[in-house]
N, C-alpha and C positions, 0 to 999 in steps of 0.2 A: 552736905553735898546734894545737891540737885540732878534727881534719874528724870530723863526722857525716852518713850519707848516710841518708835518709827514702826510701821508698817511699808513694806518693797516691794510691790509686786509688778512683774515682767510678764506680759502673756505677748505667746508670738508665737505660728506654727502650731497651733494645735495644743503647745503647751500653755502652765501657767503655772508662773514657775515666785512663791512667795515668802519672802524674809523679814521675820522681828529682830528687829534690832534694840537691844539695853543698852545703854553709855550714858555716862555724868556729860549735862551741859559742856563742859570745857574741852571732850574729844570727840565731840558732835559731830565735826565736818570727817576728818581723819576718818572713826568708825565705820560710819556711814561710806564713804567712797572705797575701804576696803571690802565689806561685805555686797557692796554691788558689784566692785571688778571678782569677788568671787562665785558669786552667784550668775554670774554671767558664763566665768567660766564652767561652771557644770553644768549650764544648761547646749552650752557649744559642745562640747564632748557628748552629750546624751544627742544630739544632733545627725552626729556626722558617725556617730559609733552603727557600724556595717551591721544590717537585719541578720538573724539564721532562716536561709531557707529550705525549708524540707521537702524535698521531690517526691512522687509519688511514681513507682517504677513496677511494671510488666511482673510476674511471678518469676519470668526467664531472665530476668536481668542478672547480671554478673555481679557478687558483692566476694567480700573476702573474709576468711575466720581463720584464726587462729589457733594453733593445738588446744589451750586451753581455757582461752578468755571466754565471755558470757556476752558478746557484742558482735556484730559483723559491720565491716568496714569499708569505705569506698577506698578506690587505688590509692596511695600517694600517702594512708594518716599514718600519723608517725608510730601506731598501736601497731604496724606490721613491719616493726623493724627485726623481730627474730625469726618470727612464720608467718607466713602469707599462703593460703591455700582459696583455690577461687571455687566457687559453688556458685549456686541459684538463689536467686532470693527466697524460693519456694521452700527449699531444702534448709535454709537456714533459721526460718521462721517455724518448721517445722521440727526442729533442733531447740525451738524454745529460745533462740536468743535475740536481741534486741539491735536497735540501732543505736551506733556510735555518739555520744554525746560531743566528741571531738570533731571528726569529719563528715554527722550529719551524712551518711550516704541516699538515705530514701525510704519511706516506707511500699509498701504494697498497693497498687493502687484495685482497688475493687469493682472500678468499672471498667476493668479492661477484660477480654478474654480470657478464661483461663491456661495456664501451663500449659504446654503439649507431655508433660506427665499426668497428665489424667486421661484414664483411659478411655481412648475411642469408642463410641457409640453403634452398636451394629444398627444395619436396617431395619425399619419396621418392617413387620411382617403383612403380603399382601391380604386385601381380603380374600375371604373365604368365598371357592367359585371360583374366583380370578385370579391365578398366577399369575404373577408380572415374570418371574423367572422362569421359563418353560420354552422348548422347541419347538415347533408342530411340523410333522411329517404328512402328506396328502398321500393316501392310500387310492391309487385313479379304479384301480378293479372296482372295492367296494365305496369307494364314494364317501370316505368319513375321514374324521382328520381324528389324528392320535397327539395327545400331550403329553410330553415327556418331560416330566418336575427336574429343576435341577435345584443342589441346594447352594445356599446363599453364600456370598462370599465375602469374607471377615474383611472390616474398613482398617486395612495398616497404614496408610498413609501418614508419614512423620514418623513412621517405627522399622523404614527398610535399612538405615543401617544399623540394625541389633537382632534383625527376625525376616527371613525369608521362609516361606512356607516350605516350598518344595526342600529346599537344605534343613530345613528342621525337620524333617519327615524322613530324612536319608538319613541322618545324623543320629535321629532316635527310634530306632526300631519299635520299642516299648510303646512309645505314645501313637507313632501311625497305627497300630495295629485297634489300638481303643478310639481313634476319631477317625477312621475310614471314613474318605470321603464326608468329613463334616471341617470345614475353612473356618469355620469361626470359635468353634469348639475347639481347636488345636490350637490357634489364637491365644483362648481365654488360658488355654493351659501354660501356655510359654509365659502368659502375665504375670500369673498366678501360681505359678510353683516353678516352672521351666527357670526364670531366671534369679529365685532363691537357690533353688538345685544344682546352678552354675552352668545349667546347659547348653552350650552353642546354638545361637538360633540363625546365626549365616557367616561368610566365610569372613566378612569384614569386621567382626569381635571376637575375640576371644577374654572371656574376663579374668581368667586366672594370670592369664601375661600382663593384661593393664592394670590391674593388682598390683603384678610385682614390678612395672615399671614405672609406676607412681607412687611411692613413697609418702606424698602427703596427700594423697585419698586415703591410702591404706591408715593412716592415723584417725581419719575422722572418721571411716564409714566400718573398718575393724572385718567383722564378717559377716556384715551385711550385702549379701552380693550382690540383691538385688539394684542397690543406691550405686554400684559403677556402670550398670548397665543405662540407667536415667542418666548418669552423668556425662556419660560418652554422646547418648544420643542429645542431649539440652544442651549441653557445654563445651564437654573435651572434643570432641572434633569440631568447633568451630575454632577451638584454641589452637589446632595443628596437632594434637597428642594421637599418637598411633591407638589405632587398636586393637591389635596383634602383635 
């Protein structure tokens, strides 16, 4: 019996796509015409077969988790047929979990902005000599001008529905009485202990009700009070969820 070995190769598109073929002279033609209409066809299916694309998305974007899975999801993958609970990108990267190898939802993009949970920047402080914050009154008797310091006042901006000053100062006797007249100071305290402590920082949240009228924040975030307060303000109220 008489072996002939053919070399096939297809280059088209960037591919190059190549076949040996073995057969006895007598199924020469047959062999050969089957191993080209197959090789043909894996290279059409490797073709037309649909890319993954991975988005890169805002820290505040909207993704989904799961009571228990190690992945967070875009709307719609079939991994949130039993629990769907929606969070931040931020928050669930920081939970240690991953993106979806099914639905592909997005990673983190790094050249964006960061979250409006990270905390606001107070003013730098003027130079020395020069108060930028200050009144002046003209004394006409003696002829001299008086400067009267005021102090700075704390940058909330993106934090008024979870913290009003003057309602955090009425609300907590304790804490106005240690940052008299210091804005920024009673600020850093609501950041930083006020809303671990569960304290009311304005009339539009209460955390213990959005607590218990979310069900599945309370699964993920447990009693960490702090993470309903970030979530009201990044998320749950742009979803429509009361918070009170």
């Amino acid at each position: 019996m008489i072996f002939n070995i053919d070399l096939i190769v297809y280059k088209t598109s960037g591919f190059i796509i190549v076949g040996i073929v073995i057969f006895d002279s007598q199924r020469r033609s047959h062999m050969k015409r089957f191993l080209s209409m197959s090789i043909i066809t894996v290279f059409m299916v490797m073709l037309f077969m649909p890319a993954t694309r991975v988005y890169a998305l805002d820290g505040n974007a909207t993704v989904y988790i799961t009571k228990t899975g190690n992945c967070y999801h875009a709307d719609g993958c079939r991994h949130l047929s039993r629990s769907k609970i929606a969070t931040t990108l931020s928050n669930a990267l920081a939970k240690g979990l991953t993106p979806c190898s099914n639905c592909h939802p997005g990673t983190l993009d790094t050249t964006l902005p960061a979250p409006t949970q990270e905390t606001p920047q107070a003013a730098p402080a003027p130079a020395q000599g020069t108060p930028s914050t200050a009144t002046q009154s003209s004394n006409a008797q003696a002829g001299t001008s008086v400067v009267v310091p005021v102090a700075p006042v704390a940058a909330t901006t993106g934090w008024d529905c979870i913290y009003n000053e003057a309602y955090y100062r009425t609300h907590n006797a304790d804490v106005d009485a240690v940052y008299a007249g210091d804005s920024v100071g009673i600020f850093q305290h609501f950041k930083t202990s006020g809303m671990k402590e569960g304290r009311r920082g304005c009339d539009e949240f209460d955390v213990a009700s959005y607590r218990a009228k979310n069900a599945d924040l309370n699964a993920v975030y447990g009693d960490d009070l702090a993470k309903y307060y970030y979530h009201y303000m990044n998320t749950g109220k742009a979803e429509g969820r009361s918070g009170k």
